[in-house]
C-alpha positions as CSV (number, residue, x, y, z in Angstrom):
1,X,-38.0,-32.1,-5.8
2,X,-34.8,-30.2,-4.3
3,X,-33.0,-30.8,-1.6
4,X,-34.3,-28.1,0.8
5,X,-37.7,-29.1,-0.1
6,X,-36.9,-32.9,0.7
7,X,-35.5,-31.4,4.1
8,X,-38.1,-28.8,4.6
9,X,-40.5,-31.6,4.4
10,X,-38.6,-33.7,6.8
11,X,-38.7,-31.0,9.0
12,X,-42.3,-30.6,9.2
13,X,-42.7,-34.0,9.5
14,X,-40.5,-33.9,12.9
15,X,-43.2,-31.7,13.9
16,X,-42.2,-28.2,14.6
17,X,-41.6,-26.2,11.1
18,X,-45.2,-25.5,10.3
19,X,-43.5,-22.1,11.0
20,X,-40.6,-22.3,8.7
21,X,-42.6,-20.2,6.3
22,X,-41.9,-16.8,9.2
23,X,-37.7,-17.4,8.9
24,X,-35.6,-15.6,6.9
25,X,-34.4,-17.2,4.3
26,X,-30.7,-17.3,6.1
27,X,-32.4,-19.3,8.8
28,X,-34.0,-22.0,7.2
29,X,-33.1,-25.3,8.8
30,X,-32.1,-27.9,6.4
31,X,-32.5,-30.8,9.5
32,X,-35.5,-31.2,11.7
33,X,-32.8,-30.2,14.7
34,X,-29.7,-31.1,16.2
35,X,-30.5,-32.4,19.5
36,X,-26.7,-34.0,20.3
37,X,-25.1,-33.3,23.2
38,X,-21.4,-32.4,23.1
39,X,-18.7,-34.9,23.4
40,X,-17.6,-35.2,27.0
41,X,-14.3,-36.3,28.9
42,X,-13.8,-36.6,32.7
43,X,-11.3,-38.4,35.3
44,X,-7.9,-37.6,36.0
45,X,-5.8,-38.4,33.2
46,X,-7.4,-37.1,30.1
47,X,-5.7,-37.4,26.2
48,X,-6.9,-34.3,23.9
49,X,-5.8,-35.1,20.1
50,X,-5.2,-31.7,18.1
51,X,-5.7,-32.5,14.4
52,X,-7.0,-31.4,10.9
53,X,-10.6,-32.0,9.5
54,X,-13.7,-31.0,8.3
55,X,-17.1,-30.4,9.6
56,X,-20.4,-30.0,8.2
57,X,-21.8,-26.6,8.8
58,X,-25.4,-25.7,7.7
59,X,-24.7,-28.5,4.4
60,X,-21.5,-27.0,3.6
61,X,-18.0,-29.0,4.4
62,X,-15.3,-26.7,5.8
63,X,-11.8,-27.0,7.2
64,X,-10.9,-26.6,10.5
65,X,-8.7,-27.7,13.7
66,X,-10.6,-29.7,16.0
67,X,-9.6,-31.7,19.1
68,X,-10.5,-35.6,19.2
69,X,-12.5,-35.1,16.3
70,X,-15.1,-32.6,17.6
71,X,-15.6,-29.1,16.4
72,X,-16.0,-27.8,19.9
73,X,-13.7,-29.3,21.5
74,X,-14.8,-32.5,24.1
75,X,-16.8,-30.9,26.8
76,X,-14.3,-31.2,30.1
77,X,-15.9,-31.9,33.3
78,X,-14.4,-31.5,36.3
79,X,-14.2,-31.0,40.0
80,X,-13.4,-28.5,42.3
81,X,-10.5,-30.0,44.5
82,X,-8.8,-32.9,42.0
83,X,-5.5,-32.8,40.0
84,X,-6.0,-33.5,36.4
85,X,-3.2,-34.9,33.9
86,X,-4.1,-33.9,29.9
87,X,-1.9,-35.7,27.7
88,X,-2.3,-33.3,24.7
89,X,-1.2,-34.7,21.8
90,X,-0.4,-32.4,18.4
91,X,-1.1,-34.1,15.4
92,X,-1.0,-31.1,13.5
93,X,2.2,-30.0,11.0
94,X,3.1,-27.0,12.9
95,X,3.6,-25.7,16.7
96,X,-0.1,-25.7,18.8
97,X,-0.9,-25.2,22.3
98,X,-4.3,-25.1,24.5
99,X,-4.7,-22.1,27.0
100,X,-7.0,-23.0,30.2
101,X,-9.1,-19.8,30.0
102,X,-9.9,-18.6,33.6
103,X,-8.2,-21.5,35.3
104,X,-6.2,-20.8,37.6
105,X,-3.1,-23.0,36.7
106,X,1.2,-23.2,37.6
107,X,2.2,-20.5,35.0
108,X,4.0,-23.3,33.3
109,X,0.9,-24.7,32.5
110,X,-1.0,-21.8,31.2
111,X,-0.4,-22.4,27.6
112,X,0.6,-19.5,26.1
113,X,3.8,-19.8,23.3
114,X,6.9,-17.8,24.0
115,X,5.6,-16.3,27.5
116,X,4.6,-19.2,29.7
117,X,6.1,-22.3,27.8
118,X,7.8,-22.9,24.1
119,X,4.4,-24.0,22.7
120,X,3.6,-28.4,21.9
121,X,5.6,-29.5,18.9
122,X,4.2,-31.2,15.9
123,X,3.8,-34.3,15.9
124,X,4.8,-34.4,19.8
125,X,3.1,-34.8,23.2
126,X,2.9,-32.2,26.2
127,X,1.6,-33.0,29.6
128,X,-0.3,-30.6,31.6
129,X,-0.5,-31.3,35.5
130,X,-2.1,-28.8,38.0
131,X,-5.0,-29.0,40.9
132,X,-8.6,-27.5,40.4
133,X,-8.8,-24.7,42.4
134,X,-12.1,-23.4,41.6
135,X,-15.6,-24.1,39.9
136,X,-17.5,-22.9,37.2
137,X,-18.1,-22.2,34.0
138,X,-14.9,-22.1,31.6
139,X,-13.2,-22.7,27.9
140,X,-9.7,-23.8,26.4
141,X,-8.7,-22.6,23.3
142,X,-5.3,-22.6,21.6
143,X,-3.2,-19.8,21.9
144,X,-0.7,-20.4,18.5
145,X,-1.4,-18.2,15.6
146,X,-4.8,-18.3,14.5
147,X,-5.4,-21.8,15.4
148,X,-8.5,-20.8,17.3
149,X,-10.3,-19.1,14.5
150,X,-10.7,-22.7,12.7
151,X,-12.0,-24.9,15.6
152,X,-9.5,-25.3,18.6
153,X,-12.0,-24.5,21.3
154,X,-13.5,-26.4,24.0
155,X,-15.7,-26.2,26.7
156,X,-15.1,-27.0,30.6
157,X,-17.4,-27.1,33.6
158,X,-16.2,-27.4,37.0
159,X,-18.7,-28.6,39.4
160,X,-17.9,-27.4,43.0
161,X,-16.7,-29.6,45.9
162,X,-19.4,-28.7,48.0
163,X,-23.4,-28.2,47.3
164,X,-23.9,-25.6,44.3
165,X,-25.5,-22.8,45.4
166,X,-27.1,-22.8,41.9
167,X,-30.1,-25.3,41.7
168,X,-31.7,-26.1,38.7
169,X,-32.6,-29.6,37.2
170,X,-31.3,-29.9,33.9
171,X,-28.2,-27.8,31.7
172,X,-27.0,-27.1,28.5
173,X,-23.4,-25.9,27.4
174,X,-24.1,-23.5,24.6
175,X,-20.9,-22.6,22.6
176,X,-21.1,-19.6,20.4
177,X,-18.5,-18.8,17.9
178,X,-17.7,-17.9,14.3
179,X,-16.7,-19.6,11.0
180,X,-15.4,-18.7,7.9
181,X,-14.7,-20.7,4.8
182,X,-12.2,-17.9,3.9
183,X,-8.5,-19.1,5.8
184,X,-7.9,-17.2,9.2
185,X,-4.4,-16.0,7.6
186,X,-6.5,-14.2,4.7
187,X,-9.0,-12.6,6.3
188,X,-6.3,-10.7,8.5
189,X,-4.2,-10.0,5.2
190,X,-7.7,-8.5,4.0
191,X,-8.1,-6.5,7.0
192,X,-4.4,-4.9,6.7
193,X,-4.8,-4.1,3.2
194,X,-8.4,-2.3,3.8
195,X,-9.8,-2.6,7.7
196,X,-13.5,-2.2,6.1
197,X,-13.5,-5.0,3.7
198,X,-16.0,-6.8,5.8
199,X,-18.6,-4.5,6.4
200,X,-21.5,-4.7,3.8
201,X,-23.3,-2.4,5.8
202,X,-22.2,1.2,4.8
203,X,-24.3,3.8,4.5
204,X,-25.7,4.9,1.3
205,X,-27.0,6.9,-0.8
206,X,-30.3,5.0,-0.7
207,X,-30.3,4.9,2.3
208,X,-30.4,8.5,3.2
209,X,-33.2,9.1,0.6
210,X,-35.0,6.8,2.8
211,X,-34.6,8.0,5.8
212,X,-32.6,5.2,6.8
213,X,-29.2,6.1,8.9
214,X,-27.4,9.5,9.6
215,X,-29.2,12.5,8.7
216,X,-27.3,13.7,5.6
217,X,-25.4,16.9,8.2
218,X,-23.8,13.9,10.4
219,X,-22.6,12.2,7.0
220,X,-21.1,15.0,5.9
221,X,-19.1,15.9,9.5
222,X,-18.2,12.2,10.2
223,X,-17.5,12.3,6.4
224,X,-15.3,15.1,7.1
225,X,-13.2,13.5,9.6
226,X,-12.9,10.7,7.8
227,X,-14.7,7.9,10.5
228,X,-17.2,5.4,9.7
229,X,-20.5,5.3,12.3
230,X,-21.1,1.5,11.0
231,X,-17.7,0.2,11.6
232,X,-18.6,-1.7,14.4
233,X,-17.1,-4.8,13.9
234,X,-14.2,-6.0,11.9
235,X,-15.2,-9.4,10.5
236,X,-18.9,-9.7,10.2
237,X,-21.5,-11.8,9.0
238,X,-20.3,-11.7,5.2
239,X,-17.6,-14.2,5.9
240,X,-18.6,-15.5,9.2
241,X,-21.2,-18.1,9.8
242,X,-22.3,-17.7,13.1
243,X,-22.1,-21.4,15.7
244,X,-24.0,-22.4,18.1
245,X,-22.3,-25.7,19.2
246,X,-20.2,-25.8,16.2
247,X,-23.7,-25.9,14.1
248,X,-25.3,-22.8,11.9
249,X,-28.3,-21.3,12.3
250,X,-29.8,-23.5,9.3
251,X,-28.9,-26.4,11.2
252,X,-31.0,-25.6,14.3
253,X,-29.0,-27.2,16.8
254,X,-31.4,-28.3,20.0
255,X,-31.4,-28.2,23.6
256,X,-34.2,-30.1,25.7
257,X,-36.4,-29.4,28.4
258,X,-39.7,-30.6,30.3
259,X,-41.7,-28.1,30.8
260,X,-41.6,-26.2,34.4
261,X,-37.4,-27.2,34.8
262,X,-35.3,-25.1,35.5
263,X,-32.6,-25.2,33.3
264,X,-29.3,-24.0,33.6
265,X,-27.8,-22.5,30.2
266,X,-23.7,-21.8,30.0
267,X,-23.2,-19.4,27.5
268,X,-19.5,-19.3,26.2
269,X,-18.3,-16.7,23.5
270,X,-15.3,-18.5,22.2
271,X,-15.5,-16.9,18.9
272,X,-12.3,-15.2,17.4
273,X,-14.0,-11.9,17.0
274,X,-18.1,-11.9,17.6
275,X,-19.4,-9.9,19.9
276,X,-22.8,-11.2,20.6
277,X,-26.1,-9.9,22.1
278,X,-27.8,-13.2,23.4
279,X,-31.9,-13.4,24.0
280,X,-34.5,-16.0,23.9
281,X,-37.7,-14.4,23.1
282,X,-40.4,-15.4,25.4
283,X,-38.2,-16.2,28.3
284,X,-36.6,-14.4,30.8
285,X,-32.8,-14.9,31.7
286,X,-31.6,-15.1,35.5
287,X,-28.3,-14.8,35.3
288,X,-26.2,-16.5,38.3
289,X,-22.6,-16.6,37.0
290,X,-20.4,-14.6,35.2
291,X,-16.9,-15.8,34.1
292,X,-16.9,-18.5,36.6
293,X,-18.3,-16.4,39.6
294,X,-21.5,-16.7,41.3
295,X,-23.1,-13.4,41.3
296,X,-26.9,-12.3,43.0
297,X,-29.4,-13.7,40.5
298,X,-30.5,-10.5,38.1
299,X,-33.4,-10.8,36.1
300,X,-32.8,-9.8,32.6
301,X,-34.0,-10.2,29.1
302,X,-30.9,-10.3,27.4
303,X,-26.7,-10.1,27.6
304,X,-24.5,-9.1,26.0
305,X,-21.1,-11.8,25.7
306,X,-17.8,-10.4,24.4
307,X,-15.6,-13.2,23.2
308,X,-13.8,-15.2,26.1
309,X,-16.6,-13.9,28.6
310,X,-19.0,-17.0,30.0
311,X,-22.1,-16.2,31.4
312,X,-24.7,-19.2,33.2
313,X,-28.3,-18.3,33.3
314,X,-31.6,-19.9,34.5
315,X,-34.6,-20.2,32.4
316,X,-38.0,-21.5,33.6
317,X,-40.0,-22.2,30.0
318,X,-43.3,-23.3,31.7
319,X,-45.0,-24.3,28.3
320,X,-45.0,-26.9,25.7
321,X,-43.1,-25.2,23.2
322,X,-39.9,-24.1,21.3
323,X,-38.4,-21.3,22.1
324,X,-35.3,-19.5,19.6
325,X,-32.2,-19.0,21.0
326,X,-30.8,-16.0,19.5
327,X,-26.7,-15.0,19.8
328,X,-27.2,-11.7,17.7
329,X,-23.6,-10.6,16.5
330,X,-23.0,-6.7,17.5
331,X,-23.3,-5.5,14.0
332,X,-26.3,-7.3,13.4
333,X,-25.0,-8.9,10.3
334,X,-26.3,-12.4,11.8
335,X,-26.9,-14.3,14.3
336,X,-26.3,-17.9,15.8
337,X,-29.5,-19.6,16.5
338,X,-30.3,-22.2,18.2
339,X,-33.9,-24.1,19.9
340,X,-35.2,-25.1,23.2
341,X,-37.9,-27.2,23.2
342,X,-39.3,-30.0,24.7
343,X,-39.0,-32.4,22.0
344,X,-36.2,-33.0,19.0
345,X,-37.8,-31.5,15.7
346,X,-39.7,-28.6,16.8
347,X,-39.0,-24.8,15.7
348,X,-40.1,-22.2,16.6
349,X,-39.7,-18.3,15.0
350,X,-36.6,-16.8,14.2
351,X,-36.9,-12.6,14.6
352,X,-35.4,-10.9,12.0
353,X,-32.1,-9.4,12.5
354,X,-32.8,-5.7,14.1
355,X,-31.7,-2.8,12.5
356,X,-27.7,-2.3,12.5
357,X,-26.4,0.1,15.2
358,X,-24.6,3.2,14.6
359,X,-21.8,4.7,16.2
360,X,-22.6,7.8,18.3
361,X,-20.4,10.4,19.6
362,X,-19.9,8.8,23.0
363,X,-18.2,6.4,20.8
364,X,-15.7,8.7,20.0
365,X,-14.8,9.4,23.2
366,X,-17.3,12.7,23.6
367,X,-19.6,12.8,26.5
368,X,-22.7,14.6,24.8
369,X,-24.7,14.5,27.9
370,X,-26.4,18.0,29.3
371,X,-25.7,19.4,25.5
372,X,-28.8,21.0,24.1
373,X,-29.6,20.7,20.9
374,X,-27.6,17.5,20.4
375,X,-29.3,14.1,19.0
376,X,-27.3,11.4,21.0
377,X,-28.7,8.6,19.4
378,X,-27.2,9.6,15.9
379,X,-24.5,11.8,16.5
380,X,-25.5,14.8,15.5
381,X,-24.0,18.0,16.0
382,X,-25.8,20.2,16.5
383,X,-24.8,21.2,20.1
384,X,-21.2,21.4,19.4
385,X,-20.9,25.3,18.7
386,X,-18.6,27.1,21.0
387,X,-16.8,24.1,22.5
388,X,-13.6,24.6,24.3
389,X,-11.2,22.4,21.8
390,X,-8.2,22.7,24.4
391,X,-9.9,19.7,26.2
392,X,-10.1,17.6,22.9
393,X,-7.6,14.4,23.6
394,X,-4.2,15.2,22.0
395,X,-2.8,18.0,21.5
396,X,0.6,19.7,20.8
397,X,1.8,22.1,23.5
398,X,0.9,25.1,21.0
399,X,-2.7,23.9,20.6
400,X,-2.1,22.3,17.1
401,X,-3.8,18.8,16.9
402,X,-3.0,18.0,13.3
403,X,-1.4,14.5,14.9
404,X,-4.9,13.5,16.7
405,X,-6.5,10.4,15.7
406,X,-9.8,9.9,15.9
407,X,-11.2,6.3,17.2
408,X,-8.0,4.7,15.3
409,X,-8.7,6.1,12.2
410,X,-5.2,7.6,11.9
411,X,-6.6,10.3,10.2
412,X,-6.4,14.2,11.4
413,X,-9.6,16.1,10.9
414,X,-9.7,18.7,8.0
415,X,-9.3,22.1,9.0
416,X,-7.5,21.2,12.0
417,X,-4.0,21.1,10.9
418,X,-3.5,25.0,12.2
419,X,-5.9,26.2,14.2
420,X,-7.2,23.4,16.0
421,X,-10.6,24.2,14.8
422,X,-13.5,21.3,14.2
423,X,-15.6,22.2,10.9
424,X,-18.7,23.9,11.8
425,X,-17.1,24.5,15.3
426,X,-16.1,28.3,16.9
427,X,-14.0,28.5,20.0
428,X,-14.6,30.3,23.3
429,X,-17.8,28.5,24.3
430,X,-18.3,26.5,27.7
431,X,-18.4,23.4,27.0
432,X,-16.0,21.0,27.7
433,X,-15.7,18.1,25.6
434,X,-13.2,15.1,25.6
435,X,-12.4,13.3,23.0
436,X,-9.8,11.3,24.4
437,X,-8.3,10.0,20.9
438,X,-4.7,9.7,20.4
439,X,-2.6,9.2,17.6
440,X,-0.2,6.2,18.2
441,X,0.4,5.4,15.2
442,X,4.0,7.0,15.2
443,X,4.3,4.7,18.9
444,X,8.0,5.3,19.0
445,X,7.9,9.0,18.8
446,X,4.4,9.1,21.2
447,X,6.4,6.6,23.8
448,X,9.9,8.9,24.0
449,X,8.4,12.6,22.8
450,X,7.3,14.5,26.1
451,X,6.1,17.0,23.8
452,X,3.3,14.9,22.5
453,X,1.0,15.2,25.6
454,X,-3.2,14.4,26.6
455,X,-5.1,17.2,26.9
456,X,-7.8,17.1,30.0
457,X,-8.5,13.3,29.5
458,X,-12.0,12.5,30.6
459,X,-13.0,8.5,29.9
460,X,-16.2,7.5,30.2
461,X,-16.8,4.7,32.9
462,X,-19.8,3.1,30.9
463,X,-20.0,-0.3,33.2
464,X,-24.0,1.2,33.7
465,X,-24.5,1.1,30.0
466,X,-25.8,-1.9,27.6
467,X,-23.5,-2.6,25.0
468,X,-23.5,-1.1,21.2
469,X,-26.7,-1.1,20.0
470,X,-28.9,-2.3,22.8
471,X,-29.5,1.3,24.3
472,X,-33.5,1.5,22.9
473,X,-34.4,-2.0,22.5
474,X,-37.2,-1.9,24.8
475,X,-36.6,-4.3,27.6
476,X,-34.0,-5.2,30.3
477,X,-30.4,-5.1,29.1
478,X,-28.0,-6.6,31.4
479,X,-25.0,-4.1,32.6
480,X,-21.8,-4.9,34.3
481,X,-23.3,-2.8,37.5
482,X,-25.9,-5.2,37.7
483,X,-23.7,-8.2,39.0
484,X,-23.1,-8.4,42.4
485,X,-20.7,-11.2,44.0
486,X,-22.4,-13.9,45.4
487,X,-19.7,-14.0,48.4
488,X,-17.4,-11.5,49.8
489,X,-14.6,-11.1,48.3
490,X,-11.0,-12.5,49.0
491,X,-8.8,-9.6,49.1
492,X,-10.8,-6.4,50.3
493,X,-7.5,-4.3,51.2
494,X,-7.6,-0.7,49.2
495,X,-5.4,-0.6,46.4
496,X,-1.4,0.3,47.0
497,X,-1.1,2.3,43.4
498,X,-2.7,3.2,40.6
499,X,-2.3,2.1,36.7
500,X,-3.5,4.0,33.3
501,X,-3.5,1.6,29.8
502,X,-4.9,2.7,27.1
503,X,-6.3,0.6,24.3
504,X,-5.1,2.6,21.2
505,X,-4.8,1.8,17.4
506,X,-4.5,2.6,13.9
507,X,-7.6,1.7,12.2
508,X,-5.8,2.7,8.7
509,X,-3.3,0.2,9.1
510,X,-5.1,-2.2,11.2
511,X,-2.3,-1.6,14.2
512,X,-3.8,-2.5,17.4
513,X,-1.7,-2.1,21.2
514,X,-2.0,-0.9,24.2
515,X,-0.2,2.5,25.1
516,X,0.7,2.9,21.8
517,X,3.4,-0.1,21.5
518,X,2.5,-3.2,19.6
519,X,3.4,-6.8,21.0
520,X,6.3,-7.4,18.5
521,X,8.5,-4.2,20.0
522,X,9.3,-6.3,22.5
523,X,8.8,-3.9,25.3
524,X,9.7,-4.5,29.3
525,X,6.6,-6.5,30.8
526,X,4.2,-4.7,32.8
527,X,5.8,-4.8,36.2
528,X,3.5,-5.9,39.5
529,X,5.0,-7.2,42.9
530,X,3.5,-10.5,44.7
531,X,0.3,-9.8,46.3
532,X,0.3,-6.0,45.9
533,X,-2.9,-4.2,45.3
534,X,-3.8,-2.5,42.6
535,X,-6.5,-0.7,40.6
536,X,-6.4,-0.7,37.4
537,X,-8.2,1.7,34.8
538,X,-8.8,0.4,30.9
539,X,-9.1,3.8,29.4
540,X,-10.3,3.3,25.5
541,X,-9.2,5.5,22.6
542,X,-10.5,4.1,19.7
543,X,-14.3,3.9,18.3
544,X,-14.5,0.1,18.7
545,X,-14.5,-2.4,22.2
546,X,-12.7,-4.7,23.0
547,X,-12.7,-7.4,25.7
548,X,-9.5,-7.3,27.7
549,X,-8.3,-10.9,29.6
550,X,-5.7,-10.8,31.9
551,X,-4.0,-14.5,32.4
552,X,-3.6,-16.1,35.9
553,X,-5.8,-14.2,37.7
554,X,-9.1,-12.2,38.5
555,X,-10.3,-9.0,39.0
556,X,-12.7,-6.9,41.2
557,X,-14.6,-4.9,39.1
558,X,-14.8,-1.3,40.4
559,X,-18.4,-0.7,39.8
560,X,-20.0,0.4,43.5
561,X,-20.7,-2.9,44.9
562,X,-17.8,-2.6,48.0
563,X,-16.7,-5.9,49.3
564,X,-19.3,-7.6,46.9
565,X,-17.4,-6.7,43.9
566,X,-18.2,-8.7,40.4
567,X,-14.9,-10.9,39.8
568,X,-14.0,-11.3,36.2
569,X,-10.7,-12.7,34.1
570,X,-12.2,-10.4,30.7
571,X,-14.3,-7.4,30.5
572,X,-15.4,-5.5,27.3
573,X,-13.9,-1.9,27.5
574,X,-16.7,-0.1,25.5
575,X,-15.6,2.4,22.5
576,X,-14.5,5.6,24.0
577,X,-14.7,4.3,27.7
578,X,-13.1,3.3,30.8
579,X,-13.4,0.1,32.9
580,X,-11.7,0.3,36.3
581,X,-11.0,-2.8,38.2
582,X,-8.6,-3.6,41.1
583,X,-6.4,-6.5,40.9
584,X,-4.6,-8.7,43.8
585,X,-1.2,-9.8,41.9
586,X,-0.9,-13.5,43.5
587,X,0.1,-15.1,40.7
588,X,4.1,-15.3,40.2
589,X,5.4,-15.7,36.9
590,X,4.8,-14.3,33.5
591,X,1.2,-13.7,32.5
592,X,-0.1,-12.8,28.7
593,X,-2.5,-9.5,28.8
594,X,-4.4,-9.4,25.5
595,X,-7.3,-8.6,24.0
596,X,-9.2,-11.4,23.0
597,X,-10.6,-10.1,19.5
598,X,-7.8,-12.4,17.7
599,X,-7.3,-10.1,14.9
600,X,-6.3,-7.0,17.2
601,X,-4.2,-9.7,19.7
602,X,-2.4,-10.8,16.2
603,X,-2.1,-7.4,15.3
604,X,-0.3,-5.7,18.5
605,X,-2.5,-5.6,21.5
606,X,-0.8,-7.8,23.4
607,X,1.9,-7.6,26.6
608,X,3.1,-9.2,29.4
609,X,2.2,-9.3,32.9
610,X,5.2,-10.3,35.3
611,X,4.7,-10.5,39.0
612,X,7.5,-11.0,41.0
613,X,8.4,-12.0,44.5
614,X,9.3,-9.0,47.1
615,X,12.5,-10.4,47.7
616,X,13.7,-10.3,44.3
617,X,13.2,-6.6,44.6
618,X,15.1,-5.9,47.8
């Protein structure tokens, strides 16, 4: 008898996998289920170890960083109103360092190499002293090279001084993340050398005999400027095993319940660069917090949870009975998977992974809304004769846009390089599209060229949208302009100035930055005086998201909701969009602004945040 039959049989014999014969074969548990709490640490002087080891992930051993021997990280519980003292401890043979994420800390104590302090060295000890200002729902995660991507993560809840407006009975920290058994440092040298390496999901020739994908028209015009409609995410489920709790889906890690609880779930995305769309089939979410924040309970029946977002929910299962957790990754090239039931050892079915979402031409920046004749759901183009191309993103002055680059592909569309003209396009109609795509690959030249200009920018505020590929899937998708702020905001004043920063990259080089300048050209920080107001707009010009944290602070989410704003430390700026938010600058010091996919924040997007005291600017 094999091994997965002596564990199968195990497994039935703990009394819930009578229905392992409905999971796919990447699901089936090889334990009756993980029902272990995470490691937890409390009080006011806390040691975190950093070190080398392995873990066991779905029967396989892998390498990784963990932090007192746990892959999470100890669970730190805290409360609203104490000072804490971590001794961290690196035990590791190079530099490390553990960023609080959405705490609101001394800058001195935010974590971050070279901006904030030098970093912990090996073998050495760094204390970290500051009061708890808040509660919630939060992670720490180190911030040195691609530590993160192999284990240095860790949860933290913050209970408040005062009574939780949030009742429920029982709760469950549930970590998501991502795993490779491929080093962090290769897969990024894999992505520079050929950015699709990952994806396994291509369109094919098959494929279109099926049915399946594009019509063969839209292949042959995305074709023809040279994007890819599947490129959704950069690492994906061929590499990446996909944690719940630092266990795989075979290893059907479980939370318990009674039945009638209510249950409190925090969700925390501290992958390195997993986008996930989160559901429990059979169960409705009420979601009560999002990074931290109480918000208006909304009922939904599924999120999704860029990386470094948190979101706490309330679920109500009234029967006796598993329920899957599902953490679907964007692509749909996996999924995390966890159980809630009311007993260790029970199953219950795991849905297939839904059909892999395609990038449209709102993705690329294009509002196709009010076009007849257009299929928005594919991207065909069929409604784009006649457009006026003098709105179309980037332009020379003369109306030549051979140097426009479309969602970061770095590539200038064929046909174009004289007349401007889109194949299967003729001039003088009356529409009026954006495309919003710049070419910064050149970022030197774009930064101190004034003739290399935007056309008639027009971003997309898509806040009122589900994410990538949860547009027609049938039931309630949270939004961003569904949450509401429990409380009335701090800081209500109307903003003092306005700021543009565009997320921009070169998809052919995998060169990622905001404004066109990477990290590593060392440019002046962006400059924001003590307690000014101001709103800032996210505008996106490349075909992929990306959630954008800001250190040391949070942010009103511009979204319609007044005084009642959503306050958030990361949002996801969805492909061709704009996310406006308006930010109170309270915090002095330096402050890292990154995007928290850890292959782009590696690769460029990354700056610095400096808010100064008025007097230094008399």
């Amino acid at each position: 008898m094999s091994r997965r039959q002596v564990m199968r049989g195990a497994a039935v014999a703990g009394g819930g996998a009578a229905l392992l014969a409905h999971f796919p074969a990447w699901a089936q548990p090889v334990s009756s289920g993980i029902a272990t709490p995470l490691a937890t640490v409390s009080g006011q002087d806390i040691t975190l170890r950093i070190a080398r080891q392995t873990m066991m992930i779905d029967g396989r051993l892998s390498r990784a960083i963990g932090v007192n021997g746990t892959v999470p990280a100890p669970l730190i519980r805290l409360r609203e109103g104490q000072n804490v003292r971590f001794h961290v401890v690196n035990d590791l043979d190079e530099d490390s360092s553990i960023h609080w994420h959405g705490l609101l800390v001394p800058t001195q104590f935010d974590g971050v190499p070279g901006i904030s302090f030098p970093g912990i060295r090996p073998r050495s000890t760094f204390l970290y002293e500051f009061p708890i200002r808040q509660s919630g729902t939060y992670w720490y995660h180190s911030h040195s090279g691609v530590q993160e991507q192999l284990g240095h993560y860790g949860p933290i809840v913050i209970d408040p001084a005062g009574e939780d407006p949030v009742k429920y009975d029982r709760e469950h920290v549930i970590v998501l993340s991502d795993h490779s058994q491929m080093a962090a440092t290769a897969i990024l040298r894999k992505l520079k050398q050929q950015p699709g390496y990952f994806n396994y999901q291509k369109q094919t020739l098959a494929g279109l005999l099926a049915g399946k994908g594009q019509p063969l028209k839209d292949r042959l015009m995305w074709g023809g400027m040279r994007m890819d409609p599947t490129d959704i995410a950069d690492v994906t489920g061929s590499t990446y095993t996909y944690l719940v709790n630092g266990h795989g889906p075979q290893d059907n890690w479980t939370a318990l319940f009674t039945p009638g609880e209510r249950v409190r779930l925090r969700f925390i995305n501290a992958s390195a660069m997993t986008t996930f769309n989160v559901r429990i089939p059979g169960l409705k979410l009420t979601i009560v917090q999002a990074d931290g924040m109480n918000v208006r309970p909304v009922e939904v029946d599924e999120f999704q949870i860029g990386v470094a977002e948190t979101y706490d929910a309330i679920v109500t299962p009234a029967d006796d009975r598993a329920y899957t957790l599902v953490g679907e990754s964007i692509d749909r090239s996996g999924m995390a998977r966890a159980t809630l039931a009311p007993r260790a050892g029970m199953a219950a079915a795991v849905p297939p992974l839904r059909k892999r979402p395609l990038a449209t031409m709102k993705d690329m920046g294009m509002d196709m809304s009010g076009m007849s004749g257009t299929d928005h759901g594919s991207g065909n183009m069929a409604g784009m004769q006649g457009m006026d191309h003098a709105a179309m993103g980037h332009a020379t002055p003369g109306g030549d846009m051979a140097g426009m680059e479309h969602g970061g592909q770095g590539q200038a569309m064929p046909g174009m390089e004289q007349s401007g003209a889109m194949p299967g396009m003729s001039g003088g109609g009356g529409h009026d599209m954006s495309m919003n795509m710049r070419d910064f690959s050149n970022a030197a030249q774009v930064e101190k060229n004034p003739g290399v200009q935007t056309i008639s920018p027009m971003p997309m505020d898509r806040t009122g949208e589900p994410g990538q590929g949860l547009e027609d899937v049938g039931h309630k998708v949270l939004v961003y302009r569904d949450l509401v702020a429990l409380d009335r905001n701090p800081d209500v004043r109307a903003p003092d100035r306005s700021l543009d920063i565009h997320l921009t990259g070169n998809m052919e080089r995998f060169m990622w930055s905001f404004d066109g300048v990477k990290m590593s050209d060392h440019m002046e920080p962006i400059p924001f005086l003590q307690n000014e107001r101001v709103r800032v707009n996210l505008i996106n010009d490349t075909m992929m998201g990306h959630p954008i944290h800001i250190h040391g602070h949070f942010f009103e989410m511009v979204t319609g909701h007044g005084d009642h704003a959503p306050r958030k430390h990361t949002v996801i700026v969805q492909p061709g969009g704009k996310v406006t938010f308006d930010l109170t600058a309270d915090a002095v010091g330096d402050w890292a602004f990154h995007c928290h996919l850890l292959f782009h924040m590696e690769a460029g997007m990354m700056r610095v945040v400096s808010v100064r005291p008025r007097e230094e600017q008399a």
